[in-house]
C-alpha positions, 0 to 999 in steps of 0.5 A: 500500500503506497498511499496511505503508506503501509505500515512495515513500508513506512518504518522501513522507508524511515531506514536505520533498522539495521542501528536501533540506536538511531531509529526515529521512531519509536513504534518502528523500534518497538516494532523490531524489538517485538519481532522475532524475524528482527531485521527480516521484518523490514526488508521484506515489507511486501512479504507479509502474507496469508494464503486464502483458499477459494473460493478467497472469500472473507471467511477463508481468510479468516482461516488462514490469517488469525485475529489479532494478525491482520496487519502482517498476515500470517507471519507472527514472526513479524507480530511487532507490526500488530501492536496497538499503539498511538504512536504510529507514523499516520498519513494525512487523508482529506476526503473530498465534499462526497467523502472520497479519498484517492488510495494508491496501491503499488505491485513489486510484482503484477498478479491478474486476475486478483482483487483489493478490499479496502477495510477500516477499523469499526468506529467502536474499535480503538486500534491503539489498544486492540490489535485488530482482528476480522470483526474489528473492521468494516468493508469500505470498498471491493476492487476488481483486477482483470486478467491481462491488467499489467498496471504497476500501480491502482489508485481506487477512489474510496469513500470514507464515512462521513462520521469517520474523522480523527485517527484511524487503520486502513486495512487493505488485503490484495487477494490473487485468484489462484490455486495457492490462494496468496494474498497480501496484508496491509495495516496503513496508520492514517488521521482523518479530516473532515470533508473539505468540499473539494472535489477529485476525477472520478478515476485518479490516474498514475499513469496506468488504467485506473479502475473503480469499482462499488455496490451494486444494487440488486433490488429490495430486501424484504417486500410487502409480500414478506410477512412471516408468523410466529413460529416460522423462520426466514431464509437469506441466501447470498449465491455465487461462483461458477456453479451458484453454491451458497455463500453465505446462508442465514436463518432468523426464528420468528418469535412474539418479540420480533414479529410486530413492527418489522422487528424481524426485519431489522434484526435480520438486515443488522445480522447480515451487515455485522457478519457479512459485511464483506459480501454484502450490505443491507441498506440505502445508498446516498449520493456520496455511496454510504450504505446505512441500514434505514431502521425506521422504514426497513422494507425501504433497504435493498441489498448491495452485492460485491459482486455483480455475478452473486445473486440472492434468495429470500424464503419463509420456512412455513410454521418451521415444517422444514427444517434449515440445513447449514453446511460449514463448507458447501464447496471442496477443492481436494488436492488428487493424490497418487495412491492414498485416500484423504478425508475432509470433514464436512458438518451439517446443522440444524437448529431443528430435531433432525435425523441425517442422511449423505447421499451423493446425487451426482459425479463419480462413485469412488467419492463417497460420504461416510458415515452416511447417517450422522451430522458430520461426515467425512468426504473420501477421496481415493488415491488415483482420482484425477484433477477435474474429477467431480461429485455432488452429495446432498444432506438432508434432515428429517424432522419427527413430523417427516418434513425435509430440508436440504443442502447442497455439497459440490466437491471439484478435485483439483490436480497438483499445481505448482506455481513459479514466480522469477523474471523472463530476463536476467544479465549475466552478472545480475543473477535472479530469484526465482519463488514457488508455491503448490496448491498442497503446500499448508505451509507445515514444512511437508512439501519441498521445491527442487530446482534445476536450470536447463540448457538446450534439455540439460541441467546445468550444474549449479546454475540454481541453488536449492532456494531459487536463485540464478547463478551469476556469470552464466552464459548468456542463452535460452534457459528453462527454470525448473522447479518440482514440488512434491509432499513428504509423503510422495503422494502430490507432485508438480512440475513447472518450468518458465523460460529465461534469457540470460544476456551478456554482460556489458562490461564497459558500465561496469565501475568497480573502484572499491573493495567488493562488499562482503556480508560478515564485515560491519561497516561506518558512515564513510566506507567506500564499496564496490557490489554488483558493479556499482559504488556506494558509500556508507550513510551510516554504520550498517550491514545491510546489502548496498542497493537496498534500503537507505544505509547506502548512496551512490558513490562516484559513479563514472556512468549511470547505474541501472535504477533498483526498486529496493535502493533509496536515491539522494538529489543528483544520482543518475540512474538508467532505466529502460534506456534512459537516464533520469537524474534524481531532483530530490530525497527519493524513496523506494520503489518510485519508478523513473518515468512515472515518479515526478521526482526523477527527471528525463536527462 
């Protein structure tokens, strides 16, 4: 999250994490104190990461990323950036007259189709003495990547609250659709102004395809048709994705208490917005887009979807004759094995006195449902059983009376998958890095990632260690990168292979004037080092990597060296990038890309 800067990117951007001692800000210091990664907490800002399975909704983030964990994902060994504190950097948001505020997300790495989800902490939530869990935030607004989108950076115009001012979080989770489920996590430390009644372009730009996105009205909540008596329920199902399954699935008993004067209707609407706010919203829109829930005329509010594509039902469940049957999961996605049967739990509910029964419906009879007669269940999968392979159960609940209520499980078994990130092209004396991840991977240390760089169909020999990374000095070529994934067990495996180009070295840049840097020496302010082909002076005393970070400038450089993502630039350096030289004007932090950051000019 670039604008407001994310919480780990601000405290890295401020440098000196490397000396303690000379750390300006206290928060960021506490930060690293109270990290057991230390350092690696810093340098790795844009890895703070959590791994939502499909279909990526809300509820499987709540899986994979604990409460009390939202600003670092899940990675407690970076927990000091989920303190609750007054004292953090705060970035100045002034909406315009209609509440909107211009939020600027940047990618060190491009990943469509994904989504943004814009979230802020609940006004009855005090973020600086509660470290933030999933029902301490509410949904601000959805953002949709497209397939093919290569814009580096976003800005979406989001709407803040009009009663929202003062200190505040933006939590931000930047969701990939993809096997893996990866999804970036973001705490940004704002103070909030009144609306000042200017106004801001219905599409901020940066320079790339900008988008926003919103509500959409699908129609009313609850109709004069709707009257439901004591005794019965009433039935609200949000229904999405490829096969329609259900999202979410909600029941409201009619009793004495809440069937005059619409009761019923206001608790049903405010249990929705405070248990799915991020799917939906039950409301009227204004004109500056706040959705707020009209408890006075609650027949008047319409449902608002995230989601164009979902749709929703509302259904009264006759003097509780049928009984409601909740599933915990109403889609599988099991990863195929080689030999061995796996079993995943599903459980059934009621809130009525019902006898069970699985059966299955649909797809292929190898998968079954076992035991058959009881509330939870166990899907078993059998070893052998290909990706693509699918099957439909359905649970049904007898009441004593004979009445029955259904419910829907659809299992897609997925095939092994491993996916590899890296670049396409590489000089010589560059090197590169390359990452993977396979859909089997729970992150518990089961699955390992072998590697092997290929030329002309033969490994070569070293050209890749064991963590992704590309030797330098090879010759220049066509490569293929090489990577199998496979569990522990030996019962998934994948394989993915990427193409690279490795270009030749041009020597003639090259400035080398110094002593190379080395890793295990400690370096002061004054130091002089040669690394990657480039000068650099020390700021300050340090032993971080020069080109990352802040503790190291150019230095004497007799031509311009290729601009690095990771380096921060002092007025005067002459970078090159993609061709061209640009000069930088003033203090330039990480990831300002010349050509499209004012503060480096064309030379």
């Amino acid at each position: 999250m670039d604008f407001p800067k994310a919480r780990q990117y601000e405290c890295k951007s401020q440098g000196n994490h490397w000396t303690p001692a000379t750390m300006k800000s206290a928060a960021c210091r506490a930060a690293l104190e109270n990290s057991s990664a230390k350092q690696a907490a810093f340098d790795n800002w844009n890895g703070y990461t959590g791994f939502a399975m499909a279909p990526h909704s809300q509820q499987d983030a709540r899986k994979a990323v604990p409460d009390g964990m939202l600003c670092t994902g899940n990675h407690p060994e970076y927990s000091g950036f989920n303190q609750p504190r007054s004292d953090w950097t705060t970035t100045t948001l002034q909406p315009d007259s209609s509440g909107k505020v211009g939020m600027k997300y940047y990618y060190t790495a491009r990943h469509a189709p994904s989504f943004i989800e814009f979230y802020i902490n609940k006004k009855n939530v005090d973020p600086t003495k509660k470290a933030l869990g999933w029902d301490d935030v509410e949904l601000l607004k959805r953002f949709e990547i497209e397939p093919g989108d290569a814009s580096s950076t976003h800005t979406v115009n989001v709407s803040i609250p009009s009663d929202r001012t003062g200190k505040a979080i933006i939590f931000t989770r930047w969701q990939r659709y993809d096997a893996a489920g990866e999804g970036f996590y973001n705490c940004s430390d704002v103070n909030i102004k009144t609306r000042d009644g200017s106004e801001i372009p219905d599409e901020n730009g940066t320079g790339d395809d900008d988008q926003v996105s919103g509500w959409v009205d699908k129609g009313a909540f609850i109709t004069t048709a709707d009257n439901p008596a004591v005794g019965e329920q009433v039935r609200f199902r949000l229904m999405g994705g490829t096969r329609g399954d259900n999202i979410v699935d909600v029941s409201l008993a009619i009793s004495a208490a809440n069937v005059a004067n619409n009761k019923w209707i206001v608790e049903l609407g405010q249990l929705l917005n405070r248990e799915h706010s991020n799917l939906l919203q039950i409301g009227q829109q204004t004109a500056d887009e706040t959705i707020t829930f009209n408890e006075q005329q609650p027949r008047l509010n319409h449902v608002f979807l995230s989601d164009q594509s979902y749709g929703y039902a509302v259904e009264i469940v006759k003097n509780a004759e049928t009984p409601v049957i909740v599933l915990d999961s109403y889609t599988l996605e099991p990863i195929a094995t080689l030999s061995t049967t796996s079993g995943y739990p599903v459980t059934g509910s009621s809130k009525s006195e019902v006898n069970w029964q699985w059966k299955r419906i649909a797809g292929d009879s190898r998968i079954v449902a076992a035991p058959a007669n009881q509330a939870k269940t166990e899907i078993r999968i059998p070893g052998g059983v290909r990706g693509g392979t699918v099957a439909t159960f359905e649970l049904s609940g007898t009441s004593p009376k004979g009445s029955v209520g259904k419910a829907i499980l659809k299992v897609n078994v997925l095939a092994a998958e491993v996916i590899a990130t890296g670049p396409v092209s590489i000089a010589a004396d560059k090197g590169g890095q390359y990452r993977a991840r396979a859909n089997f991977d729970n992150n518990k240390g089961e699955v390992t990632y072998l590697w092997s760089l290929l030329k002309n169909s033969t490994e070569v020999s070293g050209g890749i260690d064991n963590r992704g990374s590309i030797k330098t000095g090879l010759p220049a070529g066509d490569y293929l990168v090489k990577v199998v994934a496979e569990s522990s067990d030996g019962e998934r495996k994948a394989t993915r292979t990427s193409a690279l180009k490795i270009t030749a070295s041009d020597d003639s840049d090259k400035t080398g004037d110094y002593e190379g840097w080395k890793a295990s020496k400690t370096y002061t302010a004054g130091n002089t080092v040669t690394w990657n082909g480039v000068n650099y002076i020390a700021r300050n005393w340090t032993r971080s990597e020069p080109g990352k970070g802040g503790d190291w400038k150019l230095h004497h450089n007799r031509v311009a060296v290729e601009w690095q993502s990771t380096m921060v630039y002092v007025m005067g350096n002459v970078v090159n990038y993609q061709g061209q030289e640009y000069k930088a004007s003033q203090w330039i932090s990480q990831n300002n890309v010349p050509g499209v950051s004012v503060l480096w000019k064309l030379q």
